[in-house]
N, C-alpha and C positions, 0 to 999 in steps of 0.2 A: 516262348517258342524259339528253338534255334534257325538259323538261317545256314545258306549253305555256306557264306564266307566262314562265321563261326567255324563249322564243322571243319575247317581249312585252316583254320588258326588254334586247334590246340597241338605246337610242337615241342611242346616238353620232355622232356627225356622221361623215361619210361623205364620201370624197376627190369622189363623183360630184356631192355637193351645192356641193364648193367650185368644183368645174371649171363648174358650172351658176350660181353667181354669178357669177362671169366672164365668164359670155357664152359662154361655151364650151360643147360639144354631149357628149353622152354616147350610149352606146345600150351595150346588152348582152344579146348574141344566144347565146338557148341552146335546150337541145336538149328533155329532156325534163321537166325543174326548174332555175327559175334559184335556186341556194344564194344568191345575195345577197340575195334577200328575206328570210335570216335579218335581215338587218337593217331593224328596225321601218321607220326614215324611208322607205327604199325603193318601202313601201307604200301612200306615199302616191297619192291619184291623178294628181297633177298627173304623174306620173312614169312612166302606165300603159303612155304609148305609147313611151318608153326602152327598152323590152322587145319583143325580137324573135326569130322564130324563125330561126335559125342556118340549116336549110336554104332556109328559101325567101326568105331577106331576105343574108345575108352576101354570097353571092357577088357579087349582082345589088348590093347598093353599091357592091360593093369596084369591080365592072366599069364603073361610072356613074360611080364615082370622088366619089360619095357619102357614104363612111364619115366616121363625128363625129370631133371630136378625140379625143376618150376613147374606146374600144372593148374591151370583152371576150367574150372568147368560152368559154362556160360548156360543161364536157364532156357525155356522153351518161352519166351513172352506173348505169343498172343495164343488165342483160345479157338481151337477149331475144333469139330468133331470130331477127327483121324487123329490127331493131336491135342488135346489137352494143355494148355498152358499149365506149366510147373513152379512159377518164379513167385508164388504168394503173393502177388499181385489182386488189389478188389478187381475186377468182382471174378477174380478166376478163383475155384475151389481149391483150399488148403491142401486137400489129402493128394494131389498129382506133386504138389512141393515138399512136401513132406514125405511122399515116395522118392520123387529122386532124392533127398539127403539121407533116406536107406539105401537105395542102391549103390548110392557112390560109395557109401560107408561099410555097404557088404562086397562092393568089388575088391575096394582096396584092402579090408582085412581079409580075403581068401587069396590075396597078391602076395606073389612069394619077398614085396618089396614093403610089405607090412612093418616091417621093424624099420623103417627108415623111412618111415613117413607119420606127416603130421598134420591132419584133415584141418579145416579152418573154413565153420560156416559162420559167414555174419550177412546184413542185412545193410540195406542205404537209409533206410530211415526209420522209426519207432510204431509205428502204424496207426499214432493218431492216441495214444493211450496219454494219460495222466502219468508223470512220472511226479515223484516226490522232492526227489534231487535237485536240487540246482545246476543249470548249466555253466559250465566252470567258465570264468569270462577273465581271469585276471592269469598274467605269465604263460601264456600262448604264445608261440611266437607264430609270425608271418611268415608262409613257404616260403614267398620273394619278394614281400615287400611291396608288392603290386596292391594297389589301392582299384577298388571299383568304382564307378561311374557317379556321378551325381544323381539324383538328389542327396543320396543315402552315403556315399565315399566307405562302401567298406571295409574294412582293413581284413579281413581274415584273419584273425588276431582272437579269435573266440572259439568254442566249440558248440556243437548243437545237443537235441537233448539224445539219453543213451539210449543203444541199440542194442537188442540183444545178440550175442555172439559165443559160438562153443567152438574146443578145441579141441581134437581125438590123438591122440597118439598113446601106441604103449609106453612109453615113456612117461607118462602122466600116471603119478599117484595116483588111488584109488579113494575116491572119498577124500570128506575131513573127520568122519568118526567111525564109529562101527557101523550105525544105524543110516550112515548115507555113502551111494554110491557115487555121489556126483560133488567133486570139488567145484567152489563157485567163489572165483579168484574175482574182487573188486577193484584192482588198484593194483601199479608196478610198486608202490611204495617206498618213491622218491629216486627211483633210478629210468633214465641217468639222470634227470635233472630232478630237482625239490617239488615242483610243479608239473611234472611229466603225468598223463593218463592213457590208457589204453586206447587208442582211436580207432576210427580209419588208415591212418598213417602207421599207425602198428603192424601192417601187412606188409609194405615195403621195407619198415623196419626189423623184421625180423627175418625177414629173404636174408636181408644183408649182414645180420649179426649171423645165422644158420652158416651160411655160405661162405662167410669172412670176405665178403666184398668190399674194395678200396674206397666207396664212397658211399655215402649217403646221397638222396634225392636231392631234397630241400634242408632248410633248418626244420620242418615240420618233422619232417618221419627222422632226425636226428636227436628232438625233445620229445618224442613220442614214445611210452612203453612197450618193451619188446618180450613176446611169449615165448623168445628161445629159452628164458630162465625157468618158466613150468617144464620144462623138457628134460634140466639137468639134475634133476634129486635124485636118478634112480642110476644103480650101476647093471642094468641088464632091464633088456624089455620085460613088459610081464606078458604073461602066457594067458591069461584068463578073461581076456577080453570078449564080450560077445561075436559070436559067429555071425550072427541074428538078432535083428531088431526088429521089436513088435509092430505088426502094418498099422497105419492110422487109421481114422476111422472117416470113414466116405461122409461128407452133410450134403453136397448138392445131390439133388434127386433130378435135376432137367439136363440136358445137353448144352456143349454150348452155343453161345447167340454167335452165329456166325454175318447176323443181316446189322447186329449192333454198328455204331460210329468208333473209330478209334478214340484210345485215350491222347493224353497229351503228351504222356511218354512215348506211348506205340508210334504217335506223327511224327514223335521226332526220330524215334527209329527209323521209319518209313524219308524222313531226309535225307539219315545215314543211308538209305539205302540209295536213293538217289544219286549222288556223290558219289558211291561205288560204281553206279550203271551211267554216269554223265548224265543224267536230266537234268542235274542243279540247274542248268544253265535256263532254264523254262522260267519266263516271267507266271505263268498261270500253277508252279507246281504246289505253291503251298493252295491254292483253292481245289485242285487235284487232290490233294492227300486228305483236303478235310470233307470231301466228300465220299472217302472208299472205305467200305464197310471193313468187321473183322477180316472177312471171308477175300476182298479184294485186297486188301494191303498184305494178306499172307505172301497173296500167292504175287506180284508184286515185289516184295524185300525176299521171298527165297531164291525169285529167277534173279534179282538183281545181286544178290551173294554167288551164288552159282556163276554166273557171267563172269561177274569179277576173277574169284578164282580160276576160272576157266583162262581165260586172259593173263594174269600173272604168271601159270604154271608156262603158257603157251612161251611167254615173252621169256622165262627165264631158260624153257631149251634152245630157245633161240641166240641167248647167250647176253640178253638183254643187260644192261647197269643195273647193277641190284640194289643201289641208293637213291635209286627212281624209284617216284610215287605211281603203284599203278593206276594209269587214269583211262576211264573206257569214252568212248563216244558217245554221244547223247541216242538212245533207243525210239524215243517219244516223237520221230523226227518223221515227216510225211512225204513222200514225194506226190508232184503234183501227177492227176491223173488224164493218159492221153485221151486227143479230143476220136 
């Protein structure tokens, strides 16, 4: 369980802050909590208007041909009736996640910014499967060296087990044979380093090789293999990319449980969202958050997003410091009633 100092203490520099030194554009369109605001910088104001809502801002860029260089697009994580959780999350149904990785993939190939772009879905963990592989545990290096807490003193010096992840662009050959459409890259195969593999850190790493950014993050995403080189075998996009991708197929047949408990990711979302709206400061809020249903914590972390931005946009016409963290007042707060 995160606490709210946690939430307050991750200030790491962040691949959006390097691509924004460059001259380069960011945005990161989400649904009903952007997770990146886990990270402090984020929150800064200058950064307010980087954040957009996925419905009513993605398509209409991608169509205008608009979209920044850097884009993410954040899932729907909890599960309501009006909404649908998308993020393949138990116990949300597959086919709303697997719709949105259609839709993003049929906006952006009808975007006249098609040829200059390069989709990237991956996953934070394996979903609990038997992998065969071994988790690679030797010439890893440590992002910074930072060591974790006792009993266990972790080094981060290892990787966990794999995840699966695909990458779209026309620039990506077609196939490895006649008889398959889908190349299925294992390995950067010793570049840059002898021990290098595709990671998580691969994402930041290849911002930064695309972009020709001056730095790297860590030593992690600097030994970590980068997917700008499936980009470079071709001398012209190809044309023949599907327009359309086949719908998935529906398995839940119920609605969803909106009277359910939150999970232990969603609570900790529901902290981030605290943090946004200043309740951290409540000694009773983690016993709050573990007793609000799906249905209370939605509606909870969308007012407390809402607010936030509301508050940042406000501060920044005002002409506000844009290297200030927006921070709001606590909402949860009572006045006493007269006699």
């Amino acid at each position: 369980m995160l606490t709210s100092s946690t939430l307050d203490r991750y200030p790491q520099r962040t691949i959006f802050e390097n691509v924004e030194a460059a001259g380069l554009s960011f945005r990161i369109y989400y649904q009903n909590i952007p997770a990146t605001l886990f990270y402090r910088n984020l929150r800064k104001l200058k950064y307010v208007d980087n954040f957009l809502s996925y419905g009513s801002s993605f398509k209409s860029d991608a169509k205008k041909g608009k979209l920044p260089n850097y884009a993410v697009v954040e899932q729907r994580y909890v599960d309501t009736k009006a909404e649908p959780a998308n993020d393949d999350h138990p116990s949300h149904d597959v086919y709303h996640g697997q719709m949105l990785v259609k839709e993003v993939y049929e906006t952006l190939r009808a975007s006249p910014q098609w040829n200059e772009t390069m989709m990237v879905v991956t996953y934070d963990e394996h979903g609990g499967y038997f992998d065969h592989v071994p988790t690679p545990v030797r010439g890893v290096p440590s992002p910074d060296g930072i060591v974790g807490p006792e009993p266990f003193l972790f080094r981060f010096d290892r990787l966990g087990v794999r995840v699966p992840t695909i990458v779209v662009s026309p620039w990506i050959e077609k196939g490895t044979d006649d008889s398959d459409d889908t190349a299925v890259v294992h390995g950067p195969n010793g570049v840059p380093m002898a021990t290098s593999e595709y990671e998580h850190s691969s994402i930041p790493a290849t911002v930064k090789n695309i972009f020709n950014l001056p730095s790297f993050l860590t030593k992690r995403d600097a030994w970590a293999g980068s997917f700008h080189s499936i980009v470079q075998t071709r001398k012209e996009p190809r044309t023949d990319c599907p327009v359309q991708l086949p719908t998935p197929v529906r398995i839940r047949e119920t609605e969803a449980n909106e009277d359910a408990k939150l999970t232990e990711f969603q609570q900790e979302l529901m902290q981030l969202a605290s943090v946004l709206k200043g309740d951290d400061i409540f000694t009773n809020l983690h016993e709050k958050i573990g007793k609000m249903t799906v249905k209370e914590g939605n509606q909870y972390m969308e007012g407390a997003v809402k607010s936030f931005f509301e508050a940042g946009i406000a501060a920044k016409k005002m002409g506000g410091d844009e290297e200030q963290i927006v921070k709001m007042r606590p909402s949860l707060t009572t006045r006493p009633s007269k006699p």
